[in-house]
MIGUZA-660770 format. One line per field, with one value per residue (C-alpha): residue in one letter; y, x negated, z. Coordinates in pm, 1 decimal. Layout:
r: [A | ...]
yy: [Y | ...]
xx: [X | ...]
zz: [Z | ...]
***
This chain:
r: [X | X | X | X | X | X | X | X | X | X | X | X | X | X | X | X | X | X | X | X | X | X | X | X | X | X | X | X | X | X | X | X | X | X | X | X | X | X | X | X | X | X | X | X | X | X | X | X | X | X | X | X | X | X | X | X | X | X | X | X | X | X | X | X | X | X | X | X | X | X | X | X | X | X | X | X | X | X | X | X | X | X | X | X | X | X | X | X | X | X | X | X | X | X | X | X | X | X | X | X | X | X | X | X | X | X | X | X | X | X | X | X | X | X | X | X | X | X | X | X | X | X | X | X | X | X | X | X | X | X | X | X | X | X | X | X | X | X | X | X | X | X | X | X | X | X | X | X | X | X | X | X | X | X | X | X | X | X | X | X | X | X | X | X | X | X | X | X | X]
yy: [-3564.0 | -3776.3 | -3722.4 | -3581.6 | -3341.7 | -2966.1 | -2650.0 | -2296.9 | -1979.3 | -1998.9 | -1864.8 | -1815.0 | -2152.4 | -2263.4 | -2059.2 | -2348.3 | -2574.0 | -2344.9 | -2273.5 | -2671.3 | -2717.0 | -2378.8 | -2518.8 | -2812.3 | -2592.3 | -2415.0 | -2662.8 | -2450.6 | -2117.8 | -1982.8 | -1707.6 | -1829.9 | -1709.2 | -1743.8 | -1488.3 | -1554.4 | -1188.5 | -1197.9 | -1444.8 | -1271.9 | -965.5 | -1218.7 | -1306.8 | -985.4 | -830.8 | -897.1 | -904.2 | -1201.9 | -1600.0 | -1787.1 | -2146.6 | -2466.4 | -2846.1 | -2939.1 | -3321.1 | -3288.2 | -2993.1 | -3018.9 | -2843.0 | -3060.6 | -2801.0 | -2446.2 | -2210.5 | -1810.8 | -1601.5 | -1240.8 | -1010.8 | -750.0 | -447.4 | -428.9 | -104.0 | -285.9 | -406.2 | -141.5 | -287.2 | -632.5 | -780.3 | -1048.3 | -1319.5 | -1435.4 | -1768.1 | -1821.4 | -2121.2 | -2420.0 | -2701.2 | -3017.1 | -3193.1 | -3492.8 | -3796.7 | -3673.8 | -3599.0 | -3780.1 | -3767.3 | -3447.2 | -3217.1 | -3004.6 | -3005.1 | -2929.8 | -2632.4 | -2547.0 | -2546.8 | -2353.8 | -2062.5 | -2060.8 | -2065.1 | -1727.9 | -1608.8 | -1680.9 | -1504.5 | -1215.6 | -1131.9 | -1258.9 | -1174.4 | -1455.7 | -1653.9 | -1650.7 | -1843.4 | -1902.2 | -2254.6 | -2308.3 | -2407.9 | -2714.5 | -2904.1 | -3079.3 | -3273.5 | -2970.2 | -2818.3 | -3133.3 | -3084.4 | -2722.2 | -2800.6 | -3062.5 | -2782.4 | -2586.0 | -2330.3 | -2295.3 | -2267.9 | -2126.7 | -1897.6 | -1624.6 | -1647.6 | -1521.6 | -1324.6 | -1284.8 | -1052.0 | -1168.3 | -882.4 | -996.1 | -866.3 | -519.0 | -322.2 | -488.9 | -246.8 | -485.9 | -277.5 | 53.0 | 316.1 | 350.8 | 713.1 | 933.4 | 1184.3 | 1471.3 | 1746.0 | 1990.5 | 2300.0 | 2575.0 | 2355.9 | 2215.7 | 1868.6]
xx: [4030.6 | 4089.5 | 4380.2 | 4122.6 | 4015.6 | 4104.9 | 4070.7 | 4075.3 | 3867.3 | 3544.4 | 3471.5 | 3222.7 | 3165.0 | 3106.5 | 2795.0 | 2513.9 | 2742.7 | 2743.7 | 2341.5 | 2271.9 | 2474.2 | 2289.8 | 2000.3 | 2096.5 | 2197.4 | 1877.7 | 1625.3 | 1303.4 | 1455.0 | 1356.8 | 1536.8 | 1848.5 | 1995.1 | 2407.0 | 2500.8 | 2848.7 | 2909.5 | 2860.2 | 3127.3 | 3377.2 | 3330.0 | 3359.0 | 3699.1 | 3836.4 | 3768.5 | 4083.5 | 3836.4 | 3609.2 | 3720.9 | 3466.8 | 3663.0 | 3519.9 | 3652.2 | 3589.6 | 3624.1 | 3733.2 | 3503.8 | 3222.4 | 3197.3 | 3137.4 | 3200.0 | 3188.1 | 3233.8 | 3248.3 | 3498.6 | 3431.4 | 3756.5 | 3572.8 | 3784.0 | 3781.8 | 3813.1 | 3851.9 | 4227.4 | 4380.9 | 4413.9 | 4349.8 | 4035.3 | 3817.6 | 3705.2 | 3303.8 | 3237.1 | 2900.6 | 2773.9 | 3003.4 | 2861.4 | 2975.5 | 2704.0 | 2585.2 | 2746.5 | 3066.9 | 3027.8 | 3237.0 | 3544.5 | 3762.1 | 3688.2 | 3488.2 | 3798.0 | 4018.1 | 3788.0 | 3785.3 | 4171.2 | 4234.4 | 3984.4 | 4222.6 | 4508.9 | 4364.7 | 4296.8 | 4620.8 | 4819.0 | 4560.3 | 4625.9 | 4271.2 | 4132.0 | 3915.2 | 3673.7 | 3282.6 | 3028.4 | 2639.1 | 2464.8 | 2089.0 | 2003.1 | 1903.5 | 2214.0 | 2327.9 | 2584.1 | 2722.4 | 2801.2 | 2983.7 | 3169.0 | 3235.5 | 3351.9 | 3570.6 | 3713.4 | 3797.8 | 3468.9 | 3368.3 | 2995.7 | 2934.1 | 3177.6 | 2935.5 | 2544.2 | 2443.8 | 2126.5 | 2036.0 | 1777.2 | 1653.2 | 1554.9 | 1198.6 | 1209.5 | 1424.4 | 1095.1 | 838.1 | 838.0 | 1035.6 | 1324.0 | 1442.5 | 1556.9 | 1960.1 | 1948.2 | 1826.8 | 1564.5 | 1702.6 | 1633.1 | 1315.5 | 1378.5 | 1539.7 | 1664.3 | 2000.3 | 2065.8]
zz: [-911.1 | -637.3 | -345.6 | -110.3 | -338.0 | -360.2 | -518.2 | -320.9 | -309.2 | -154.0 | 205.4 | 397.8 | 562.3 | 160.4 | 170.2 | 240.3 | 5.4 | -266.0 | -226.8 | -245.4 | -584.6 | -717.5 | -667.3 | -860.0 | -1143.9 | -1159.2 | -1017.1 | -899.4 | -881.9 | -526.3 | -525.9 | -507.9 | -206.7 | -115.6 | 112.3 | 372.8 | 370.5 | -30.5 | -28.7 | 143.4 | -89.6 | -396.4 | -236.4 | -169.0 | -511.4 | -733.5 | -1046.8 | -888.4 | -817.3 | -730.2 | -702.9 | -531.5 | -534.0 | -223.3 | -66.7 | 311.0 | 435.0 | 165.4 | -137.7 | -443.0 | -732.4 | -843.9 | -1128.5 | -1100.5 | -1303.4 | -1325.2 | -1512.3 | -1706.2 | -1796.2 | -2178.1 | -2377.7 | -2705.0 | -2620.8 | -2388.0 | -2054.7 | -2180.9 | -1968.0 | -2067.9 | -1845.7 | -1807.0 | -1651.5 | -1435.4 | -1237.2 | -1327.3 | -1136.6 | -992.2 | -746.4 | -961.5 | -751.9 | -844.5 | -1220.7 | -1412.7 | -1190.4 | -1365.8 | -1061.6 | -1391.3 | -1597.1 | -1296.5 | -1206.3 | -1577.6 | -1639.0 | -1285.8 | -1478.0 | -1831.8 | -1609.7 | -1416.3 | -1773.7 | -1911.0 | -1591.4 | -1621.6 | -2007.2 | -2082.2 | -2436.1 | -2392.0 | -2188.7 | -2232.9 | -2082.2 | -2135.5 | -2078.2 | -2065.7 | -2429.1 | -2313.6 | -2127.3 | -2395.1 | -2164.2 | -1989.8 | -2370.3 | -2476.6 | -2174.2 | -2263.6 | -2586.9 | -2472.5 | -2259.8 | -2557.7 | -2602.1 | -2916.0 | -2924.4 | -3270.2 | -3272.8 | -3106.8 | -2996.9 | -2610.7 | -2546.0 | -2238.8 | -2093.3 | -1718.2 | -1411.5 | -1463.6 | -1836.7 | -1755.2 | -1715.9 | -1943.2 | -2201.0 | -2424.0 | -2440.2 | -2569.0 | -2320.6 | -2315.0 | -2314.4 | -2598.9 | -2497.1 | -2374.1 | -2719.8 | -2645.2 | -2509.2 | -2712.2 | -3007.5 | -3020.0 | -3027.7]
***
């Protein structure tokens, strides 16, 4: 990273920023949408950094870390990392690894069991970075199941039926 480069939480002036490099990320997707107000929520939550790299007032990188309380290892959390992107003039330049070392160090202070993250299948460039981050990406498969999908009929119901009347369950 260069000397005019920083790291900090995002605020809401990052808003239009962070919406241009999502929509790098996720070319055609319409929907994405970053809200000032959802920003500002994002940065008062303890459990929730959402970290830029900016250059002077513009924000050239992202990634998302969401602490997810754990029941597995007492009050151990985990931590899951979303929307790692760096706008594509300044790839290359170590603002990723800076973002992604900032993220372990948050995990590390926060008793983290471990970081997670999911990359579209096909960015073989962003997993080589991953990797040379320290993910290991056969240690565990992701499935992920999208909005669209949640009422297709694809998937079972989470509860059991309630048991008929008069028998016991």
């Amino acid at each position: 990273m260069g000397p005019d480069l920083h790291l900090r939480h995002a605020i809401a002036e990052d808003a239009p920023h962070l919406e241009h490099l999502y929509r790098e990320l996720v070319p055609g997707d319409d929907a994405i949408s970053v809200s000032p107000q959802r920003l500002v929520d994002l940065t008062e939550d303890a459990h929730n950094l959402l970290l830029v790299a900016a250059q002077d007032s513009v924000v050239v990188g992202s990634a998302f870390l969401t602490l997810c309380p754990d029941p597995m290892y007492g009050f151990q959390p985990y931590g899951l990392v979303e929307n790692v992107v760096v706008a594509p003039t300044m790839r290359s330049t170590r603002i990723g690894d800076a973002m992604m070392m900032a993220l372990r160090d948050v995990g590390l202070v926060t008793g983290c069991s471990k970081l997670m993250l999911l990359s579209n299948s096909q960015r073989a460039r962003a997993h080589a970075f991953f990797r040379r981050c320290g993910f290991d990406g056969d240690a565990k498969r992701g499935f992920v199941l999208y909005r669209r999908d949640f009422a297709s009929g694809r998937t079972p119901p989470l509860m059991p039926p309630e048991p008929p009347a008069g028998t016991s369950a």
